[in-house]
N, C-alpha and C positions, 0 to 999 in steps of 0.2 A: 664281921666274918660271915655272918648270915646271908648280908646283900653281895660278898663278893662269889660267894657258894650261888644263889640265885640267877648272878650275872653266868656264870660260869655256864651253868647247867643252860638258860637258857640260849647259849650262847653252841652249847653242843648239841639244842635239838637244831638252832639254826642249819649249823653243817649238817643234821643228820637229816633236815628237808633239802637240803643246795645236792644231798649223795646219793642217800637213800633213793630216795622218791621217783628220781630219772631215772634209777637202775632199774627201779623195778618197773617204773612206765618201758624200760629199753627190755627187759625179762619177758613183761606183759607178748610186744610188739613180734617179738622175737618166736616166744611160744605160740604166738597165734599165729605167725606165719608158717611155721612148723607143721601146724594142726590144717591149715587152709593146705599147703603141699601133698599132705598127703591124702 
């Protein structure tokens, strides 16, 4: 149970780097262009 709980979990930071990580490189990109605009 243990190993399939470890599987799991790291299996959901994977997605949470494939989602997370671009969103907030695209938030970063986004805000800085904002701040560079004005």
């Amino acid at each position: 149970a243990i190993e399939i709980l470890l599987k799991s979990l790291s299996g959901q930071e994977n997605e949470y780097q494939k989602v997370v990580l671009p969103t907030k490189l695209v938030v970063r990109e986004s805000c800085g262009a904002q701040i560079q605009e004005e």
